[in-house]
N, C-alpha and C positions, 0 to 999 in steps of 0.2 A: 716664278714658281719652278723650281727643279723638275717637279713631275711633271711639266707639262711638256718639258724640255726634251724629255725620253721618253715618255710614254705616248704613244699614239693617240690608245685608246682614250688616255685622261685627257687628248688635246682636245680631243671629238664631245667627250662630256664635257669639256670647258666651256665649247664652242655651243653646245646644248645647253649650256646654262645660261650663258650672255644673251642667246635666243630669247630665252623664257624671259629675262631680268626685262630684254628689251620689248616684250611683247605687255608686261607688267606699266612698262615708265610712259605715262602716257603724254607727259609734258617733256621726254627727252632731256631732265635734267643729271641723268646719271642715278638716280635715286628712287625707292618705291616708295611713295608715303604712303598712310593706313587710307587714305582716300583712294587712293591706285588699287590697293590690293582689294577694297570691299567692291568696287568696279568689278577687277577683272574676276574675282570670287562669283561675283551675282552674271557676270553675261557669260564670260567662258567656260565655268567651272558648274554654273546654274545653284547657285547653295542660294537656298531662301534668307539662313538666319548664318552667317558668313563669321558672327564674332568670336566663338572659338576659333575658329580659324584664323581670326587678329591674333590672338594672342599666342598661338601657334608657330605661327610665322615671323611676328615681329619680333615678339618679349619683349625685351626695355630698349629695343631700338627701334625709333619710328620712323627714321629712314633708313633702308637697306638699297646697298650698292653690289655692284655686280663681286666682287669680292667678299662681301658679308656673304652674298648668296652661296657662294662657291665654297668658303670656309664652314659654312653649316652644313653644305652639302657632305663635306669630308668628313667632317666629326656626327654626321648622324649614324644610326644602325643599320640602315638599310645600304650604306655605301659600302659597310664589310662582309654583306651578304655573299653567301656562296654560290655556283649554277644551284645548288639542291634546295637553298632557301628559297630563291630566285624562283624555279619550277613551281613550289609550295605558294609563291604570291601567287602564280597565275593560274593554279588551280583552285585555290578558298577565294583570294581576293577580287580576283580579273573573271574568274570560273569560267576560261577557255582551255580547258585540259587536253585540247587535241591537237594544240601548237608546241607541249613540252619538250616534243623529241627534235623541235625546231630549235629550242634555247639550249638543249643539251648538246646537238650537233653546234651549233655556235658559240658555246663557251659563253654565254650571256647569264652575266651575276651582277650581284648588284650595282656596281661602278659601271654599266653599259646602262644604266635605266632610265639616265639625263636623256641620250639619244633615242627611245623612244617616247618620248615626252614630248617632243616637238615633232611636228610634219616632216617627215625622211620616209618617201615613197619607196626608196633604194630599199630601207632597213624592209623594211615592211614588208614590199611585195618580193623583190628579189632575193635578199638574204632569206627571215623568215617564211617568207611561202604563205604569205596573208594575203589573200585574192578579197576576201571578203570586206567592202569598204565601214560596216557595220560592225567588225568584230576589228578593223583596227583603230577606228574610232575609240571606240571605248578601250583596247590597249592603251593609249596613250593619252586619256582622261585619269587613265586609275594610275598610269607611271608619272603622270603630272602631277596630280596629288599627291602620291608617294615621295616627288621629290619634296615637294616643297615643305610638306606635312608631317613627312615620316612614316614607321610603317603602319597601316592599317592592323595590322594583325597585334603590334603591342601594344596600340592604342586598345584595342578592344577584346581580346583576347582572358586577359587579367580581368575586365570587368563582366564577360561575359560567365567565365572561371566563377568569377564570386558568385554572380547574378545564379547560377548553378546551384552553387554548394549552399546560398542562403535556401534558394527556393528548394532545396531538397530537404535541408533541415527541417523547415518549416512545414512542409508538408509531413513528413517523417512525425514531427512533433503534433501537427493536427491531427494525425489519423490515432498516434498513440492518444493523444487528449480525449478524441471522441472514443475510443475504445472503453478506458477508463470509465468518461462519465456514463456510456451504457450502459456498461457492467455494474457501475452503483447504479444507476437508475432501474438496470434488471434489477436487484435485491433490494432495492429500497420498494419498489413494485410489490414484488414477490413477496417482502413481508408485509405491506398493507394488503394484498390479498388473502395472507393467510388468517391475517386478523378479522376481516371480512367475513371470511369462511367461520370463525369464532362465533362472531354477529349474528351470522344465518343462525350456528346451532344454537345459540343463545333462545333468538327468538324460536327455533322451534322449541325448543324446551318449557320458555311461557307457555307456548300455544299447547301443549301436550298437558300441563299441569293444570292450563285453565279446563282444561276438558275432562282429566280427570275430578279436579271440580264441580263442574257442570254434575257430573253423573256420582258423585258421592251426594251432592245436594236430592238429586232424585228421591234415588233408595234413601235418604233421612225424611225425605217429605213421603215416603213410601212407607216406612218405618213410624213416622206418627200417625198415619192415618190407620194404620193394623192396629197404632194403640190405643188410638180412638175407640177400636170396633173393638177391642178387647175391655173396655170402660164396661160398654154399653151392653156389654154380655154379661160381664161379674154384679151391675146394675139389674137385669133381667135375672138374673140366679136369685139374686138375694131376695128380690121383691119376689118371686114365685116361692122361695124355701116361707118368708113371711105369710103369704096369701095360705099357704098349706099347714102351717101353724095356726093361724087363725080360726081357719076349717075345722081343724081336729080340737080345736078348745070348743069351738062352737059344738063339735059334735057329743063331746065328750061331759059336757054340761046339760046338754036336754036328753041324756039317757037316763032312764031309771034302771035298771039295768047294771047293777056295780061291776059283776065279768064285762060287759060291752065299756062300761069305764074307764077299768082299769087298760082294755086293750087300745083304749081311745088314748089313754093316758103315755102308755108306751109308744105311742105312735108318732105322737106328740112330743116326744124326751128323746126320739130317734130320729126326725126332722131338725129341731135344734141341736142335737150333736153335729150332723151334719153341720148346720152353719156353723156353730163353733168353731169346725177344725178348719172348715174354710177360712172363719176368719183368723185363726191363730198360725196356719200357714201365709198368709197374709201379712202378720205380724212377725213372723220370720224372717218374711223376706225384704220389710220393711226396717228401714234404721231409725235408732231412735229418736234422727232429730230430723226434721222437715223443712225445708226452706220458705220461710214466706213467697207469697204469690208476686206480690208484688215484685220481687227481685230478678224474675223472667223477664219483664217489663225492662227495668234499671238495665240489666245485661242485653236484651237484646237493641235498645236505643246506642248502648256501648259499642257493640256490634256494630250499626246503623252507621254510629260516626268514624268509624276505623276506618270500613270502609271508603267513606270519603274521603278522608286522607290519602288512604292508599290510591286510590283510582285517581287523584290530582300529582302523585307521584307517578305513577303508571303512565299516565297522560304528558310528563316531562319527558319519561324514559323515550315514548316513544315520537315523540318531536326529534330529541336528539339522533332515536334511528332514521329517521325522514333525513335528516339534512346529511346525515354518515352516510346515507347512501345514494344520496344528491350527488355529493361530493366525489364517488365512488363512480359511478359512472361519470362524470366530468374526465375525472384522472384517464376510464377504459377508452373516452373516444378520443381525448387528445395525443394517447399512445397510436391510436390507426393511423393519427395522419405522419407525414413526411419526419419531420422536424417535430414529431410530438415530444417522441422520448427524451430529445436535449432538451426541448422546454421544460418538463416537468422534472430534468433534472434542475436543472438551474432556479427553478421558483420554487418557493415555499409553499406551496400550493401541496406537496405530496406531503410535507410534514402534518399541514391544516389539519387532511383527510386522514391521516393516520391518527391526530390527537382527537379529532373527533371519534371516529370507530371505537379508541380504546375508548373513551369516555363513554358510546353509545351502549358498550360493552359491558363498562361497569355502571351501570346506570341499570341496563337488563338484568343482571346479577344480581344485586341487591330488590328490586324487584320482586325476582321469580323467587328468592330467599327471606325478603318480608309476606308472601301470599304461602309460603310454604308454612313458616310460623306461625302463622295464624289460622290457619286450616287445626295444624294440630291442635293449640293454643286451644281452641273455640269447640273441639271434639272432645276434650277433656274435660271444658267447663260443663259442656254436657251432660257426659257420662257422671262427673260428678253430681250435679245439680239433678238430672234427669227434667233438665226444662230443653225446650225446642227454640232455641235462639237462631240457629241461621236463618229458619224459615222463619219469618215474622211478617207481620202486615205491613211494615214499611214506618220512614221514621215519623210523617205524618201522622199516622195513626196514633204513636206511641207517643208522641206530644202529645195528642188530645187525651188520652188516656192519663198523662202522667199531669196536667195540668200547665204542659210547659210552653213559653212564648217558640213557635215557629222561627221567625226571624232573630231570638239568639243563640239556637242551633245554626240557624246559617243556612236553613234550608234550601236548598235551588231544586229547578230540572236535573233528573237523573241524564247524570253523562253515559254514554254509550260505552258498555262492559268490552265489545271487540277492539282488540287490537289493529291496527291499519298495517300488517306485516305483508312481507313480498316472500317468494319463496327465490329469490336471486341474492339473495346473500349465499358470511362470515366469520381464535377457537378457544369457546367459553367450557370449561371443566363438564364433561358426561356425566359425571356422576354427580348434577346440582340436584338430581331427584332422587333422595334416599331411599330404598325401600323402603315399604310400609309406612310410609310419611302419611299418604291416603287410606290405609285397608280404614274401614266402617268396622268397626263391632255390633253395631248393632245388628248386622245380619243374624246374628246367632238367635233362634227363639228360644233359648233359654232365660238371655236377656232381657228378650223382648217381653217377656211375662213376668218377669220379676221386675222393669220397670214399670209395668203395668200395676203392678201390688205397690209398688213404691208410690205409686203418683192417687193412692188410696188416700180418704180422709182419715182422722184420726176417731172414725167411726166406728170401727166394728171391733179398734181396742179402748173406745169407751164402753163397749158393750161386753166386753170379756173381762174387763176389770168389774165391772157391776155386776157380772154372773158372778163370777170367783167371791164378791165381797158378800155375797146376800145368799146364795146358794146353800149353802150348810146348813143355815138357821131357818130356812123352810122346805117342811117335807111332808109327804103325803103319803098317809098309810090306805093299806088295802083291807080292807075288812073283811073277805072271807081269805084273802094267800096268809092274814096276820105277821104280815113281815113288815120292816121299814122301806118302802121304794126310793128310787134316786132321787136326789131334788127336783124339784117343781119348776123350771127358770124359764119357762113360757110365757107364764103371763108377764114376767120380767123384760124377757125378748119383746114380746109386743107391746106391752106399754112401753118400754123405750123407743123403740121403730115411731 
């Protein structure tokens, strides 16, 4: 070799390679087989698992001689290292940083790295100034390697590069990921909450409606019992205006006495005016067609079974708010924990609770909108009819009364009228309760007296059509006034009575 022939220093790295080849050749054949080097790899070198480093070292030649060794040495990248590359191994690689100004004063680059790869106590202690037998130890473990191996630094360098840029992306891209899905899990949250919040008003809405039911039923049960006591009074009128017609005929008959008579007689004709106008105001305020009794009965069993319907829809409505807000709380505590809010993004679990809610939602709605229709519904059949349907004995009663089998109305145990509602609820329309959907009319006593005349027999206009028919054609003169007196229609009145 030319260079070996001029150059000093490449003589001494020759002589440092022939070293190592011959510290490698264990059978002194001139050659390293892949047996020699997993050897000298595992006791010199200490590598556990040595086989990249076959492949390293050997590639497709299984025996290297002292000349392969030395030609690879020359064509690898660490032989055209500079002193500044040189410095850089043994600062990241060797990470003895407090010998550099040792390699700089010596001109030591990479073609000097054969000679400290082998035991040169000269190099060591004397040239570089390495007292310490632990730190040149390991110099000439990592220049061993380096030689045979190449550099540590492109071996790993590049992978550690990538090893970086992946793990940076990747995190980069995790944290963007989980940002995202909180953010939809925030508003995917935030809008099952606010449908929640719906829920709540919803059912406060029921609960407000049933109450003002509750207390419209009252006043109507308060309302029939004034018209009870107004029956029983125009009943008391009548039969005393009768008892004092009867008096005054009685009186008026055992007089001899024609002035006491005739004054008996006016007394008499001024008592039954009286009820006359009584009952022809009566007749006023009566219409002229009457509803069978019966059909209070028919209407109010009507009534009876509505009900039950309704309350077996009621009773769904509010199964499905029990589980909407089962579900609802699930959703709130799994959000407390760690990892709640990714789960509940990622599972279909928030959808569940949200289809449930809406459903819970519209299920209360329709509800609180069929109790609403029927309220009014049932206040007008009323008012019409002037029969007392909401308040009735029950549908038991009304089967017996109507002659009807119990068991094909379908009768059961009365279900319990309350709601099972929480006040932790979720947003159903404010204005499901129309005004005046509840006012009562019947508070007015105006009404309350004219359905009182209304709910009269067709009594006292069978007894106004018999005055008016018979009236005319009998009358009673006075035999000393010599005049014609009014009609007579007393004895008429009480033999009718």
């Amino acid at each position: 070799d030319e260079l070996l022939c001029h150059d000093e220093n490449a003589l001494l790295s020759f002589e440092a390679i022939r070293s190592i080849h011959k510290d490698m050749d264990d059978d002194a054949d001139g050659s390293v087989d892949v047996t020699e080097t997993d050897g000298f790899l595992r006791e010199d070198l200490k590598y556990q698992d040595p086989k990249g480093k076959h492949n390293s070292f050997h590639r497709a030649d299984m025996l290297i001689t002292v000349e392969d060794m030395w030609n690879s040495w020359k064509a690898s990248e660490v032989y055209s290292w500079t002193v500044e590359e040189a410095e850089k191994w043994l600062i990241n690689c060797v990470e003895l940083p407090q010998y550099v100004d040792s390699f700089r004063k010596n001109d030591i680059s990479g073609k000097a790295l054969p000679r400290l790869a082998v035991k040169n106590a000269t190099l060591l202690l004397s040239v570089l100034k390495i007292p310490d037998r632990s730190h040149a130890q390991k110099l000439q473990l990592k220049a061993l390697d380096t030689v045979l191996f190449g550099s540590p630094m492109s071996r790993h360098s590049h992978l550690k590069d990538l090893m970086l840029v992946v793990s940076i992306i990747i995190g980069v891209g995790g944290c963007w990921f989980a940002y995202i899905q909180n953010r939809n899990s925030r508003d995917h949250v935030g809008k099952m909450m606010k449908d929640f919040e719906g829920l709540q008003r919803a059912e406060q809405s029921l609960l407000d409606l049933q109450q003002k039911l509750q207390i419209a039923q009252e006043e109507h049960h308060t309302v029939a019992e004034e018209k009870v006591n107004l029956e029983r009074e125009m009943r008391n009128e009548i039969d005393a205006a009768k008892q004092e017609a009867q008096r005054l005929r009685e009186l008026r008959e055992g007089t001899v006495n024609e002035l006491s008579r005739q004054k008996y007689a006016e007394q008499e004709l001024e008592q039954v005016r009286m009820a006359l106008k009584k009952a022809e105001r009566e007749l006023e305020l009566r219409s002229g067609w009457s509803p069978p009794e019966a059909l209070q009965k028919w209407l109010q069993l009507t009534h009876e079974v509505e009900v039950q319907y309704y309350n077996i829809k009621k009773q769904q409505a509010e199964r499905q708010l029990i589980v909407a807000k089962e579900g609802a709380e699930k959703i709130k505590k799994k959000r407390g924990t760690i990892f709640g809010t990714f789960h509940v993004a990622h599972s279909s679990s928030l959808d569940d609770v949200d289809h449930k809610i809406l459903s819970a939602k519209q299920a209360l709605g329709e509800v609180t909108a069929a109790l609403r229709e029927k309220l009014h519904r049932w206040q007008k059949i009323e008012i019409l009819t002037g029969f007392n349907i909401v308040n009735n004995p029950g549908m038991s009663s009304l089967a017996s009364a109507l002659n009807l089998d119990p068991a094909f109305l379908g009768i059961r145990p009365a279900v319990p009228q309350h709601l099972l509602l929480s006040n932790d609820l979720d947003d159903m329309d404010e204005d499901i309760l129309s005004p005046g959907t509840l006012t009562v009319p019947h508070t007015s006593p105006l009404w309350r007296r004219s359905q009182v005349c209304r709910q009269q027999g067709s009594l006292l206009h069978a007894v106004i059509r018999e005055l008016k028919a018979l009236g005319t054609s009998h009358t009673v003169c006075c035999a000393h006034t010599q005049h014609v007196c009014r009609p007579s229609i007393t004895s008429l009145l009480l033999i009718h009575f």
